[in-house]
Each structure stands twice: as structure tokens, then as C-alpha cells.
N, C-alpha and C positions, 0 to 999 in steps of 0.2 A: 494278557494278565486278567485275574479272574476279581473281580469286582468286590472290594471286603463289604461280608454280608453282615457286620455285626449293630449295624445301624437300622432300626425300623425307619428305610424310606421316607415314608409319607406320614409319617406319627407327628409332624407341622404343617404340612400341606395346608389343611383348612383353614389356617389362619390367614392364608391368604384371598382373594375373590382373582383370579385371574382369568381370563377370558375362556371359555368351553372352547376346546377343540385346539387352544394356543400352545405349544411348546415354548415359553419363556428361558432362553438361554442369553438373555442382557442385562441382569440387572448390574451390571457394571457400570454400563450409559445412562439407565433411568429406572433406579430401584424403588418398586411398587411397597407402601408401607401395610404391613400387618392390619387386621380388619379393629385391634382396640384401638391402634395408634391413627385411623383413621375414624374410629368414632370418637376417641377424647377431642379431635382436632374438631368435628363436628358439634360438640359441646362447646367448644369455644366459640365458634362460629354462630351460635344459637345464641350465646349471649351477645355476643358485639351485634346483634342483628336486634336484639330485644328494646338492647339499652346502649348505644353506642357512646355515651359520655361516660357513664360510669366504665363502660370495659377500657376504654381507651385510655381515657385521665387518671383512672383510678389503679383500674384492676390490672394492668397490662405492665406498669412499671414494677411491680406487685412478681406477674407471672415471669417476666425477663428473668427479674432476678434471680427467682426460683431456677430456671431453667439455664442460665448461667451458671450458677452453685453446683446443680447435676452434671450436666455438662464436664466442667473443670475437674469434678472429682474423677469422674471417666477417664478424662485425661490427663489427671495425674499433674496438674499445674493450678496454680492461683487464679482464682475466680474473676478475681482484680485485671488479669491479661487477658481476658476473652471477650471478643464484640462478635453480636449474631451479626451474618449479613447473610445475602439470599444465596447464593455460591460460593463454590474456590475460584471461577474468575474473575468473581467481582473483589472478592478479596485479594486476588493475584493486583487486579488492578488498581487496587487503593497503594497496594506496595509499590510498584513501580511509579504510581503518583507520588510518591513519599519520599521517596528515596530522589536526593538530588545528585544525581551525576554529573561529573563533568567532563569538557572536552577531554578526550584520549581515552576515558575510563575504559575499563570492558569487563561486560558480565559473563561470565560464564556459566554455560547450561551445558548437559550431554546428549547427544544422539536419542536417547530414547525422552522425548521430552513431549507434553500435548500440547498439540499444533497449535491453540488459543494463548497456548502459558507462551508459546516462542514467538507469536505475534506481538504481544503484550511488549515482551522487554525488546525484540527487534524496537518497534515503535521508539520506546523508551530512549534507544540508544538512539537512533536518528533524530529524536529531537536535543539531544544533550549533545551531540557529536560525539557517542562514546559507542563502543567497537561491540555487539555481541560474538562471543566465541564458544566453539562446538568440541568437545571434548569426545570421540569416538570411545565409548567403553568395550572391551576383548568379547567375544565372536567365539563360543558359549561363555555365557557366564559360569565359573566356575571358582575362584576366589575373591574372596571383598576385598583382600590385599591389591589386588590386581584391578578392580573398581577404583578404589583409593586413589594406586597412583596412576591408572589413565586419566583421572579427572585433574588432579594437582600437574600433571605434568605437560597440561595444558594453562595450569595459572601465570601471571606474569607478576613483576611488581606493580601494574595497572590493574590487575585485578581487584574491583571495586566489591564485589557481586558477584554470589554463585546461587545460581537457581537449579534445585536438585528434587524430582520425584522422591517419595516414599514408595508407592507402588509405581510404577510406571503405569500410564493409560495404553497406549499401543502395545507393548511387551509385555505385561504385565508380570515386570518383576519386582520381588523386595529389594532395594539399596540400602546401605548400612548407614543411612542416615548419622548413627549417634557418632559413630567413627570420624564421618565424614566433616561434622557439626566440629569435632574437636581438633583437626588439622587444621580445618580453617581458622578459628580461633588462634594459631599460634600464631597465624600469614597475616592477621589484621581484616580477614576477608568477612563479610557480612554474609548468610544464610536463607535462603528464602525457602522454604519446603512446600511444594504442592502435594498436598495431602488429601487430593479426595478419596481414593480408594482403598487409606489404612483403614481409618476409625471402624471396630468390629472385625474387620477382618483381619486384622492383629493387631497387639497391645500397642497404645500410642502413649507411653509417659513421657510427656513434654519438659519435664523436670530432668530426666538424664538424657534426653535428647539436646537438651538446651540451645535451640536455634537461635536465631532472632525474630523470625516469621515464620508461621503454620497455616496455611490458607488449605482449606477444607470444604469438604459437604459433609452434613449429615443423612442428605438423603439420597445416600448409595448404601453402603453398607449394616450402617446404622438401622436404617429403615423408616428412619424420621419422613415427615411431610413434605415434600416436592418444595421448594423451595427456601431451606434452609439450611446455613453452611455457618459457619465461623472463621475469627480472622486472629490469630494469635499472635500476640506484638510483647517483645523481651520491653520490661520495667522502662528503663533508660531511652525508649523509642516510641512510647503511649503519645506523651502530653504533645500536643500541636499536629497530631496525626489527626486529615481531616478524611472525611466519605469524598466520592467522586459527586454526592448529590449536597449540595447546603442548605439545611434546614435550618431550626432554629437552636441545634447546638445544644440544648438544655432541658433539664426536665419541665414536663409541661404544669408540674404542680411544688414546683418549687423547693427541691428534693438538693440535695449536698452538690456539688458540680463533680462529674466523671467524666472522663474520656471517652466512657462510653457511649457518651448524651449524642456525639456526633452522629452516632451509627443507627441508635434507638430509637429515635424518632426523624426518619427519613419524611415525613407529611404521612397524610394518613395512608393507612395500610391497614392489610390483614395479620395482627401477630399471632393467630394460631398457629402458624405452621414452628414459630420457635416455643408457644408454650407447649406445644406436643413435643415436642424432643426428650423430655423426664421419660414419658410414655415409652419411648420409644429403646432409651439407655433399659426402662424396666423389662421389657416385653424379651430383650434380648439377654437378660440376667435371670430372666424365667426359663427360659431356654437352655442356659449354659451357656457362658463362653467358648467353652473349652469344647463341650460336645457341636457346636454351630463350629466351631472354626477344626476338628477335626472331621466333620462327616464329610464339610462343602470340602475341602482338602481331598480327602480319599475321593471324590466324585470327582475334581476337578484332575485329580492325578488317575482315574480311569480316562478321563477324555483327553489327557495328553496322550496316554499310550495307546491309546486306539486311533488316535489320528497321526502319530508317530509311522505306526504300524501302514498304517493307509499310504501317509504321503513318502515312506523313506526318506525322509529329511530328519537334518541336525535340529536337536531342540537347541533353546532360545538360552538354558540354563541348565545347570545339574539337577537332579530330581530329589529333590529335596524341600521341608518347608523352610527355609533358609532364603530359599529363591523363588519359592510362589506360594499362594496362598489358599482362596477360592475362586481364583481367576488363572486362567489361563490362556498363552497363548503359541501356535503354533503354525511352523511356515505350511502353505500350500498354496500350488499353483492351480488354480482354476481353468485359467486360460487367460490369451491375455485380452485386458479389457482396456484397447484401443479407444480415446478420445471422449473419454472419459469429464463430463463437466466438474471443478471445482468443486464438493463435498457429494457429489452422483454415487449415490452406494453400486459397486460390482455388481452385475449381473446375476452371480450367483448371489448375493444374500439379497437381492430382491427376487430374485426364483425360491428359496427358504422362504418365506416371508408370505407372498402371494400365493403360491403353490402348493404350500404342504404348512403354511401357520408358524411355521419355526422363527425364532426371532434370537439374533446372532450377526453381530461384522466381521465383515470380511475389510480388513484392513491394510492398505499399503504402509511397508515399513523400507528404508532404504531400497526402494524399487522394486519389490518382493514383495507378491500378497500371503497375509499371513489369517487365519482365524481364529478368531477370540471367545472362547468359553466362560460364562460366569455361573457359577453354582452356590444356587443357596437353599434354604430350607424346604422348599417347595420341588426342587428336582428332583429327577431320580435315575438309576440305572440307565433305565428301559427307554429314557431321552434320549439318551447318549447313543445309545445302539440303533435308534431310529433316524439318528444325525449321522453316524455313519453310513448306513443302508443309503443316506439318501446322495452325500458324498460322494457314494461309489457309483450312485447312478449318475450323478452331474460329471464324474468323468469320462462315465461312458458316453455318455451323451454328445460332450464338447469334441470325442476322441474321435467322431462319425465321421 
């Protein structure tokens, strides 16, 4: 398939600083922010370093809110329902702090779920005595109807709890979330959506998604500053929702009481990285939407078909934006990589890495290594064609 040429490549490149000589193909794991969205954060930081009472006392409850306001409007929900915190795990695990189970419950999550989100509520369930259960979704994905009910037809009347990706991390496919949000609603079942990998890379309106929870990052696709995420919690589930850390609950200058106070001042800290987040909604509204999220699309849907082509394997889903986005992923077998330590990256994507600078996982899925493409502003073609070339040689190689 011949690569749609109607996009100037590199016409954002610069906005990024990425390493000379690097092939950046991760920003799915750890997306590098834009060079404004990394000097506004440096502004901040120049102040809280100047004058640390006033940024902190003053100015910071100040910038939250701004940057909660932007935020919200992005996603399309009430300003009132969003607390900054530093991840989607941290916010996965205020929810499962929150949520009280009981003996018998069972949560439900499916097959393509991140390994951290299914530790989280395994946990959850062992200390409540309540059951987590694995919903296998169909093997390509090919209709959301057929998503739907492999997941429901794994619920029970025990089902307390369903924990459901937006994009999946390992697979990296779209789920019909909204669909999903509103069967459950009829069951009595509660929602939990891990959502690091929508925000930017397709629309997130939390208003017709209508969850209960949205646990997120901002700095994956967004582009925001390295440790900043949000934690979206339905009206009726706010008040008495505490952090996993206890501070002192309240504004530090004696400001209205919010739910948010819990989250906002964790002891001290650095809040640049959430008053950059405006920056970051803007930098990407400079851009396009529309054009960021079709060019990384057509780039991400050349490197399914060329490694399609490469490995003769079934994709993961139909080929469509429907089912993926600016991320993809796709089966290949490497070889196999025997004894393997507890989070050991594969051989090959530390030969990528060390070898040739290419930075990319290679990821175990149901006992199947698979690899994971992310494309954004800063890619291009002539990556993808040199990630093949090299493919072809780590099989030749392994083939000796």
C-alpha cells in the first residue's frame, strides 16, 4: 500500500526536541511534550522557584482552576467533575479505594486490559472477597455489537463493577465505550473507563459517554507535561471521595470547600505540570484536530500494512478508524523469548533500541508477541520503512 502523500510529513516536527539520531515510535508509553508546552511549564517553574508562597498560596489555586475549566471544556463535561492527579493509575487507584465491594461482588474487566489497571482491582477484589472476571472479546475485532455482548455475557447478578479501556494499551483498539456506558446503566452496573490513550487521539465527550469514572493522562496524547492526568467522578460519587495520600483536605487560603481540595493539594509539590495543560489543549487546537488525528491515522494504518504484509498474520481488528487510531498494534513473532524476567523487554525491542535507536514494544498478548506502533506529529513515512528493513533483518537473523 502506497503511503497517502497529501500530508507535509514534517511540517510539525520541530516542535518537538527529540534526541538526534532517535526514531521515536512510543509515544504511546511516554509522550514527549511540544517545545511551548515545555517552556510555558518552565515559566511556571521560574516562578514557584522566585517566590514559592505566593505561586503556591496564591497563584496555583488560581492556575488549577483555569486549567480545570480548559480541560473540562475539552472534554466535554463539567468542570465541577474533574480532579488533576498525576496518572490514570493513580486515578484507577483512588477508584478502586472508593468503591466498596463486598464479599461475592465481581468486577468485570476484558481480555485486552493494562496489566497495572488488572492488578489494581485483582487487589481490590482480594481484599473485599469479591471475584475479578475476564470477559474474552472475538478474535478480530470486527463489530461493537459483538464487543457488547461478549462483555455482558460474561456479567452476572454479582456484577458490581466493569472496568473497560477506551483505547486499549496492549491492543491498541477503540471500544464503544458510549454503548457500553449505557447497557450497563440498565444492569445497575457501575463504569470505570481507563482512558489514557483517548484524550486527542479521539474525541472524548464525557457528557454522552456518561460513565461513572474516567481515569486518564494527559501526557500521552495530549502532549501535556509528564506527570499529569485526571480523575472524572459522576456528580452523585464526588463528596467523600478521598486521594490515596491525606493532606490537609482544604484550600490553603480559605477559599469555598470542594471535593476537589482532597486531590489539589497533595503537601507540596510542583503544579506546573497541570497549569501547563491549557498550553497543551491550545498547542493541539493550533494544529488541528482533525488534521493530527487524520495524518497520525494514515501513518499508523501504513505501518499496520506493512507489517501485515511482513508478518502474514491476522490483524487484531478491521481496518478502519472505528477500531484504531494513532496507535497501533500488530501480531509478530520474533522468536521465542525464553525466561524472560517480570517486565524484561524482548530481545528484539532492546536490539531496536540499543542497535539502531528505534524506540517501540514489543509486547506479550495472550502468549503472542505482538508490536506496537505509535504515530504522531513528529513521524514520518521513511520511519516506518526503516522499521521494516530492520524487521526483516531480525528475522533473518533469529532464522540462522
Amino acid at each position: 500500500m502506497p503511503i497517502h502523500n497529501d500530508f507535509n510529513w514534517t511540517e510539525y516536527a520541530h516542535h518537538w526536541r527529540i534526541a538526534e539520531g532517535c526514531t521515536y515510535l512510543n509515544h504511546g508509553s511516554f509522550g514527549p511534550s511540544p517545545l511551548a508546552v515545555q517552556e510555558k511549564r518552565i515559566e511556571y517553574q521560574a516562578e514557584l522557584e522566585s517566590q514559592p508562597m505566593e505561586f503556591l498560596i496564591r497563584r496555583t489555586p488560581v492556575l488549577m482552576a483555569e486549567a480545570a475549566r480548559s480541560l473540562a471544556a475539552f472534554l466535554n463535561c463539567d468542570r465541577g467533575n474533574v480532579a488533576f492527579v498525576p496518572n490514570a493509575t493513580v486515578a484507577m487507584n483512588v477508584v478502586a479505594k472508593n468503591i466498596e465491594l463486598r464479599l461475592g461482588d465481581e468486577v468485570l474487566l476484558t481480555d485486552h486490559e493494562y496489566g497495572a489497571v488488572v492488578r489494581i482491582w485483582g487487589q481490590a477484589c482480594k481484599d473485599a472477597g469479591a471475584k475479578a472476571v475476564y470477559a474474552r472479546l472475538p478474535q478480530p475485532l470486527t463489530s461493537q455489537e459483538g464487543v457488547i455482548e461478549s462483555i455482558f455475557s460474561a456479567a452476572t447478578e454479582r456484577t458490581r463493577v466493569l472496568v473497560v479501556s477506551h483505547i486499549t494499551s496492549p491492543t491498541a483498539v477503540i471500544l464503544p465505550v458510549k454503548e457500553i456506558c449505557s447497557r450497563a446503566r440498565k444492569l445497575g452496573i457501575l463504569v470505570v473507563i481507563d482512558g489514557p490513550h483517548a484524550p486527542a487521539q479521539i474525541d472524548v465527550n464525557l457528557r454522552s459517554i456518561d460513565c461513572d469514572y474516567y481515569c486518564a493522562s494527559t501526557h500521552k496524547w495530549l502532549c501535556a507535561p509528564f506527570g499529569s492526568g485526571f480523575l472524572y467522578v459522576r456528580s452523585r460519587y464526588k463528596q467523600g471521595l478521598l486521594p490515596n495520600i491525606v493532606s490537609w483536605g482544604r484550600s490553603l487560603q480559605g477559599d469555598a470547600p470542594h471535593w476537589t481540595d482532597e486531590f489539589h493539594w497533595p503537601g507540596t509539590f510542583d503544579p506546573s505540570v497541570y497549569a501547563a495543560v491549557p498550553s497543551a489543549i491550545d498547542f493541539m487546537k493550533t494544529i488541528g484536530l482533525k488534521r493530527f488525528r487524520e495524518q497520525t491515522h494514515a501513518l499508523a494504518q501504513y505501518a499496520r500494512t506493512r507489517l501485515l504484509e511482513l508478518t502474514d498474520r491476522e490483524p487484531l481488528s478491521e481496518d478502519s478508524t472505528d477500531w484504531y487510531g494513532s496507535m497501533v498494534t500488530v501480531p509478530f513473532e520474533p522468536s521465542e523469548a525464553p525466561n524472560l524476567r517480570p517486565g524484561e523487554p524482548h530481545p528484539l525491542q532492546t536490539w531496536l533500541a540499543t542497535e539502531h535507536r528505534i524506540e517501540m514494544p514489543v509486547v506479550e498478548w495472550h502468549q503472542r508477541w505482538h508490536v506496537r506502533v505509535s504515530c504522531h506529529m513528529y513521524n514520518t513515512p521513511d520511519q516506518i520503512d526503516q522499521l521494516i528493513e530492520l524487521l526483516n533483518e531480525w528475522q533473518r537473523k533469529v532464522a540462522k
